[in-house]
PDB file of N, CA, C and O in Angstrom:
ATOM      1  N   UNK A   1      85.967  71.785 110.487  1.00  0.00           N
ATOM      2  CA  UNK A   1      85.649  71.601 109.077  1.00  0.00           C
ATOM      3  C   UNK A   1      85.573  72.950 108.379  1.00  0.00           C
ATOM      4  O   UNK A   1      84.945  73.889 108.868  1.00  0.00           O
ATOM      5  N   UNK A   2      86.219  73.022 107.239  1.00  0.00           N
ATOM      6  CA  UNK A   2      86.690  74.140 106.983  1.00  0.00           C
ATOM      7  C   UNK A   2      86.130  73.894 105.234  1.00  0.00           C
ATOM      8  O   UNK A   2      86.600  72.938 104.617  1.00  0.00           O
ATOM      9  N   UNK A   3      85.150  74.803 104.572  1.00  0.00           N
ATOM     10  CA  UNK A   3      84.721  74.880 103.436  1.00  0.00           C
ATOM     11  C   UNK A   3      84.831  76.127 102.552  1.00  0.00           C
ATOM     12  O   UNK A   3      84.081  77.073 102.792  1.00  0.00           O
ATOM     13  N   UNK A   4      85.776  76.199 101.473  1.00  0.00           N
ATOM     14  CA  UNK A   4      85.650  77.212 100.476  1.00  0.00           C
ATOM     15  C   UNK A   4      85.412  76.867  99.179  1.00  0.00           C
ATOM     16  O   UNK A   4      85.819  75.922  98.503  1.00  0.00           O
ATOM     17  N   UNK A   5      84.711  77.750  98.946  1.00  0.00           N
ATOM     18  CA  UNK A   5      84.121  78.129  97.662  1.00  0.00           C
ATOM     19  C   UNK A   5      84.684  79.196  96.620  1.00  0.00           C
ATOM     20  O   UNK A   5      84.962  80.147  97.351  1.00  0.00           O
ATOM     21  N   UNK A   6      85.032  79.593  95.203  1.00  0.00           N
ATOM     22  CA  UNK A   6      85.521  80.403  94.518  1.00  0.00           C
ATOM     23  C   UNK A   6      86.231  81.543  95.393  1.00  0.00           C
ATOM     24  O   UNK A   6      85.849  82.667  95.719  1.00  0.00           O
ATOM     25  N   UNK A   7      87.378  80.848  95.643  1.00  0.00           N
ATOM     26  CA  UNK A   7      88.186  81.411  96.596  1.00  0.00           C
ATOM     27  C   UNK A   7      89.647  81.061  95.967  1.00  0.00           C
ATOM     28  O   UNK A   7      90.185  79.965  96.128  1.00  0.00           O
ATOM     29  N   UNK A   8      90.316  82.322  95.100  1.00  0.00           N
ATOM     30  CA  UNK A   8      91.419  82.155  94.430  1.00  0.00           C
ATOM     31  C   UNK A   8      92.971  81.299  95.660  1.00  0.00           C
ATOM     32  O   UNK A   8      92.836  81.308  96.884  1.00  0.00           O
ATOM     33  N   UNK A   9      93.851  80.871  95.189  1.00  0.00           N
ATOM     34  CA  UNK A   9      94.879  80.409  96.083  1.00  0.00           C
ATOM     35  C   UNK A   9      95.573  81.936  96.642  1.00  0.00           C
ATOM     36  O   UNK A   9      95.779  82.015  97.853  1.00  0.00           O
ATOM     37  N   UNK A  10      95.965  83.259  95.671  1.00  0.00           N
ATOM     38  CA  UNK A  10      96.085  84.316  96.263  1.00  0.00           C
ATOM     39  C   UNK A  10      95.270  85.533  96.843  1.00  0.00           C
ATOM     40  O   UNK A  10      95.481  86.725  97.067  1.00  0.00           O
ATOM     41  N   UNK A  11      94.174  84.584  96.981  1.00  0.00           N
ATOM     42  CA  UNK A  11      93.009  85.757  97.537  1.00  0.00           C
ATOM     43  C   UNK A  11      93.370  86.065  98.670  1.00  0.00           C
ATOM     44  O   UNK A  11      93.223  85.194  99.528  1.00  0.00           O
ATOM     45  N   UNK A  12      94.052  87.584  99.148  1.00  0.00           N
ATOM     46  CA  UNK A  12      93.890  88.020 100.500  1.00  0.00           C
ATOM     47  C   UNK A  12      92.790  87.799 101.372  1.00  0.00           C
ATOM     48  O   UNK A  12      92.912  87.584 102.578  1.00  0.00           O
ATOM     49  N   UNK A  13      91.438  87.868 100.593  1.00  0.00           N
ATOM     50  CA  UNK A  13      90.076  88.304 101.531  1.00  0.00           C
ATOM     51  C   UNK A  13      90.002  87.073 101.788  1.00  0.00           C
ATOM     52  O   UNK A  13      89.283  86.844 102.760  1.00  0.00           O
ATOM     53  N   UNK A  14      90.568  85.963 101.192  1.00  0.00           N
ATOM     54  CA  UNK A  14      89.639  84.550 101.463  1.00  0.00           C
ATOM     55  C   UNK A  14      90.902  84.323 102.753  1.00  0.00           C
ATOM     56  O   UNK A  14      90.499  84.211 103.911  1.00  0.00           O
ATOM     57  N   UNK A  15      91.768  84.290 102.589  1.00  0.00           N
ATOM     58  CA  UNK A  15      92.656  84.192 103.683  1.00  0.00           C
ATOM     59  C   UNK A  15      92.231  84.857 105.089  1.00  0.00           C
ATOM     60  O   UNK A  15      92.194  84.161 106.104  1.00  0.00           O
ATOM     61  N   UNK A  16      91.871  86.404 105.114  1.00  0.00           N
ATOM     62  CA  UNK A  16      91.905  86.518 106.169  1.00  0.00           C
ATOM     63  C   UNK A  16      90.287  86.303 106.660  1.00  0.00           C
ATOM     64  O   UNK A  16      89.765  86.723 107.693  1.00  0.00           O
ATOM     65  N   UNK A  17      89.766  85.624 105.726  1.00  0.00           N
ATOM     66  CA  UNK A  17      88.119  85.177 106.619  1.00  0.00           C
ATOM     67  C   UNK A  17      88.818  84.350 107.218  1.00  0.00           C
ATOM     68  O   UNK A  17      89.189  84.647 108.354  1.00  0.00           O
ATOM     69  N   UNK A  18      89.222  83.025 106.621  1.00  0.00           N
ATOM     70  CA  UNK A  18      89.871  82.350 107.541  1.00  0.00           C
ATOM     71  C   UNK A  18      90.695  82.101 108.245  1.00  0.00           C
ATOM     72  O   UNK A  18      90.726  81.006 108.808  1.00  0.00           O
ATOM     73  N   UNK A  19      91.528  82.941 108.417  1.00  0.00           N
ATOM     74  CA  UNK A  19      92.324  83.920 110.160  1.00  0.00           C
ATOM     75  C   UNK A  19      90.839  84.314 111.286  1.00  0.00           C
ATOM     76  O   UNK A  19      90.722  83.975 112.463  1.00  0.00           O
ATOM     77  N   UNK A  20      90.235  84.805 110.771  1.00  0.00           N
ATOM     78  CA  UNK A  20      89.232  85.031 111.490  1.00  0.00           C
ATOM     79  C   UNK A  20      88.435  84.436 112.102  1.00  0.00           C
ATOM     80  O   UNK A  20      88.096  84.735 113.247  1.00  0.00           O
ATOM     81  N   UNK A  21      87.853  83.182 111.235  1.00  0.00           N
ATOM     82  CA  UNK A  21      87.070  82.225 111.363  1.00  0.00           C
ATOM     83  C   UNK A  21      87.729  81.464 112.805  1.00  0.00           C
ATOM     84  O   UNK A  21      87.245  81.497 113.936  1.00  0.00           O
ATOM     85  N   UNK A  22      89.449  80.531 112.182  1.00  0.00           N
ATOM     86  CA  UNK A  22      89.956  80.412 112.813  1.00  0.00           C
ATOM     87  C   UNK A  22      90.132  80.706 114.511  1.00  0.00           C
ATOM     88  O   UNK A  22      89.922  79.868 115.387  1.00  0.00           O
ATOM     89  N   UNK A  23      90.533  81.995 114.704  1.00  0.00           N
ATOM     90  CA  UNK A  23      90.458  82.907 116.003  1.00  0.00           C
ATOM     91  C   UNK A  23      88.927  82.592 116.659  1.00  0.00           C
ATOM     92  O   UNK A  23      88.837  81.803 117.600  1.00  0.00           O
ATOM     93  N   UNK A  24      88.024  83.096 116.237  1.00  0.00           N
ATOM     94  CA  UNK A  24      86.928  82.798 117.055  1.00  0.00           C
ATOM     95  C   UNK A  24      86.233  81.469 117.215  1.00  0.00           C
ATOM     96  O   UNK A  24      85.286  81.337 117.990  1.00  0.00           O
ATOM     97  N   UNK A  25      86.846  80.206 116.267  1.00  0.00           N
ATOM     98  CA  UNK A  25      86.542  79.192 116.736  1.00  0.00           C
ATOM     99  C   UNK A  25      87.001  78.790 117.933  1.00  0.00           C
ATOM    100  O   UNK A  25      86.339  77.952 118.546  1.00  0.00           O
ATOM    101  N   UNK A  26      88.164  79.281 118.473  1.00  0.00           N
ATOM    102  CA  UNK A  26      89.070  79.370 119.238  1.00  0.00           C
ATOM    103  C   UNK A  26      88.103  79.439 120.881  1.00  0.00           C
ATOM    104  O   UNK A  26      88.307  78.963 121.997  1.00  0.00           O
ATOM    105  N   UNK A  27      87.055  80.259 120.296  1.00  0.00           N
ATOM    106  CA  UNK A  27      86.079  81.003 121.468  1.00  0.00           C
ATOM    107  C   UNK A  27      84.885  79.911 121.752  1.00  0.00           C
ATOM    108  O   UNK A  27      84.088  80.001 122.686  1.00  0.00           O
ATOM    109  N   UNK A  28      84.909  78.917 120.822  1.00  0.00           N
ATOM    110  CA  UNK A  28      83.419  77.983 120.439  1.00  0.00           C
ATOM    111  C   UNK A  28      82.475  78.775 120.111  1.00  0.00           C
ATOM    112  O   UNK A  28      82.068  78.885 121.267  1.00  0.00           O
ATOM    113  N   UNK A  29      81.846  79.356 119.589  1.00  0.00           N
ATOM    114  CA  UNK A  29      81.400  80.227 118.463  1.00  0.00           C
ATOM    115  C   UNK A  29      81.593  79.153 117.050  1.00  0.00           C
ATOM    116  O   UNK A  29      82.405  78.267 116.782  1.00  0.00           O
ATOM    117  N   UNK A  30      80.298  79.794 116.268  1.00  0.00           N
ATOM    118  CA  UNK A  30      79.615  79.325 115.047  1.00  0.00           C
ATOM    119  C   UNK A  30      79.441  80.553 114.299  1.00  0.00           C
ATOM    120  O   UNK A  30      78.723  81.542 114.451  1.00  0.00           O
ATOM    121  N   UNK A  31      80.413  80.159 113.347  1.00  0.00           N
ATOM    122  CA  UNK A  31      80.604  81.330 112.364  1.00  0.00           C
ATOM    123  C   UNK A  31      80.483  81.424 110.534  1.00  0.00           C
ATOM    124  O   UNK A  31      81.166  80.841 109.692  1.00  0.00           O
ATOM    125  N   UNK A  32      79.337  82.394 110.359  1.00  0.00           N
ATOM    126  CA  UNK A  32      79.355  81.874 108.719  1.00  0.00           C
ATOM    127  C   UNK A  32      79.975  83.059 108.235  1.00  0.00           C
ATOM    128  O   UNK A  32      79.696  83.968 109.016  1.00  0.00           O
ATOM    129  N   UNK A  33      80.655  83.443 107.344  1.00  0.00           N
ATOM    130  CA  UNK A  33      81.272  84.520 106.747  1.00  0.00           C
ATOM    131  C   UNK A  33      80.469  84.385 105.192  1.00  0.00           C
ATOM    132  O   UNK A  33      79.895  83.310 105.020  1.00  0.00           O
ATOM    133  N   UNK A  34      80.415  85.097 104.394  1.00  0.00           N
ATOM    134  CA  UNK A  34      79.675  85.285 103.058  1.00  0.00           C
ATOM    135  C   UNK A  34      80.262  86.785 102.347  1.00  0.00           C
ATOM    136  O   UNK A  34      79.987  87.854 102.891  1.00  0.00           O
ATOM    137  N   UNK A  35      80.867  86.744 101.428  1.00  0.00           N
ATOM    138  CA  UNK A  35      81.975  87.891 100.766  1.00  0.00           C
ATOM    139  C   UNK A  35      82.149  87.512  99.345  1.00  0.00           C
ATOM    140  O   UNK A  35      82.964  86.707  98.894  1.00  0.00           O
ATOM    141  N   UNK A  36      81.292  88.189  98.725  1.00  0.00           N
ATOM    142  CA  UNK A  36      81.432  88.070  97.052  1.00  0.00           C
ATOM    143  C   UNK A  36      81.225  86.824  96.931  1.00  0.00           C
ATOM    144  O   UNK A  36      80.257  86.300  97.482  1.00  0.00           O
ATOM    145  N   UNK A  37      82.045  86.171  96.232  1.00  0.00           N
ATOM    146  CA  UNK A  37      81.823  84.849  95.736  1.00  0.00           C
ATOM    147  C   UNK A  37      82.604  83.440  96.570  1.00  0.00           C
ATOM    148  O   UNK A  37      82.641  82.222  96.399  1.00  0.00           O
ATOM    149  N   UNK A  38      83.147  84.396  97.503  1.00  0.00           N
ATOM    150  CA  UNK A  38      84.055  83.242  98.485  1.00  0.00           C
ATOM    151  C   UNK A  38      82.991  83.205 100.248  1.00  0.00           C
ATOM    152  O   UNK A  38      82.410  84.041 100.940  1.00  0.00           O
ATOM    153  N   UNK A  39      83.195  82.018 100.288  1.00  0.00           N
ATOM    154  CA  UNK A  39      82.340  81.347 101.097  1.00  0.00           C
ATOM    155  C   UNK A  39      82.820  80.807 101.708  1.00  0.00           C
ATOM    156  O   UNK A  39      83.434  79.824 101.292  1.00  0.00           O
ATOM    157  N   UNK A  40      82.808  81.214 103.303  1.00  0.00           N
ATOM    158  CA  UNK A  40      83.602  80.290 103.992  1.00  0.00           C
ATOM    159  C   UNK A  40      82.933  79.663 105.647  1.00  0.00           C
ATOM    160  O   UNK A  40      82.955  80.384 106.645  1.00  0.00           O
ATOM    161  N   UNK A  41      82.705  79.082 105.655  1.00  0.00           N
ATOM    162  CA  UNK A  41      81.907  78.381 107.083  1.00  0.00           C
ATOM    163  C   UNK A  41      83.276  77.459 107.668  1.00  0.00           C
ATOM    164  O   UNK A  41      84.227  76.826 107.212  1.00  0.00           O
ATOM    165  N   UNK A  42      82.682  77.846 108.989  1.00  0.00           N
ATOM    166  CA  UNK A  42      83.571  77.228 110.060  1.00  0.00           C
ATOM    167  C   UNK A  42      82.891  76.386 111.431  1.00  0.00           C
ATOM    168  O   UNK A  42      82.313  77.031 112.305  1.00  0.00           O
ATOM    169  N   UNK A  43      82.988  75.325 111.488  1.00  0.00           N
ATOM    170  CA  UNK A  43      81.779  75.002 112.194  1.00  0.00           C
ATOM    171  C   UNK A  43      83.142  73.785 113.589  1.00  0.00           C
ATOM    172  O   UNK A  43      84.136  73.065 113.489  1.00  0.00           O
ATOM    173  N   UNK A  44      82.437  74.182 114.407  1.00  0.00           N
ATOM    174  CA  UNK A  44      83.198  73.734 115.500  1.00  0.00           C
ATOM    175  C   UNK A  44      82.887  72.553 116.022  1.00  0.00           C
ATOM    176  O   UNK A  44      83.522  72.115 116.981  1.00  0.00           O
TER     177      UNK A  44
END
Protein backbone atom coordinates (compact mmCIF):
# COMPACT_ATOMS: atom_id res chain seq x y z
CA UNK A 1 0.00 0.00 0.00
CA UNK A 2 1.47 2.83 -1.32
CA UNK A 3 0.26 6.58 -0.12
CA UNK A 4 1.14 10.09 -1.52
CA UNK A 5 0.48 13.22 -0.58
CA UNK A 6 1.30 16.78 -2.49
CA UNK A 7 3.51 15.00 -4.59
CA UNK A 8 3.68 16.70 -8.17
CA UNK A 9 3.38 13.89 -11.29
CA UNK A 10 7.09 15.35 -12.21
CA UNK A 11 8.48 15.41 -8.85
CA UNK A 12 11.92 13.74 -8.96
CA UNK A 13 12.07 13.60 -5.00
CA UNK A 14 8.65 11.99 -4.80
CA UNK A 15 9.77 9.39 -7.29
CA UNK A 16 12.82 8.43 -5.89
CA UNK A 17 11.27 8.04 -2.18
CA UNK A 18 9.44 5.64 -3.85
CA UNK A 19 12.35 3.68 -5.60
CA UNK A 20 13.47 3.55 -2.23
CA UNK A 21 10.61 2.71 -0.31
CA UNK A 22 10.08 0.13 -2.92
CA UNK A 23 13.78 -1.57 -2.59
CA UNK A 24 13.63 -1.95 1.08
CA UNK A 25 10.24 -3.29 1.18
CA UNK A 26 11.88 -5.80 -0.74
CA UNK A 27 13.87 -6.49 2.75
CA UNK A 28 10.35 -6.56 4.95
CA UNK A 29 11.16 -3.47 6.63
CA UNK A 30 8.59 -0.62 7.59
CA UNK A 31 9.32 2.48 6.16
CA UNK A 32 7.99 6.11 6.63
CA UNK A 33 9.74 8.74 4.49
CA UNK A 34 8.54 12.57 5.30
CA UNK A 35 10.17 15.40 2.72
CA UNK A 36 8.60 18.80 2.46
CA UNK A 37 5.23 18.39 1.62
CA UNK A 38 5.35 14.89 -0.06
CA UNK A 39 4.58 12.01 2.07
CA UNK A 40 5.12 8.80 1.39
CA UNK A 41 4.56 5.50 3.60
CA UNK A 42 5.10 2.10 2.55
CA UNK A 43 3.82 -0.50 4.63
CA UNK A 44 4.37 -4.20 3.88
Amino acid sequence: MINKRGADPGDKTATRLVTVLAAVDRSGRQVRLVSGSVTVYELR
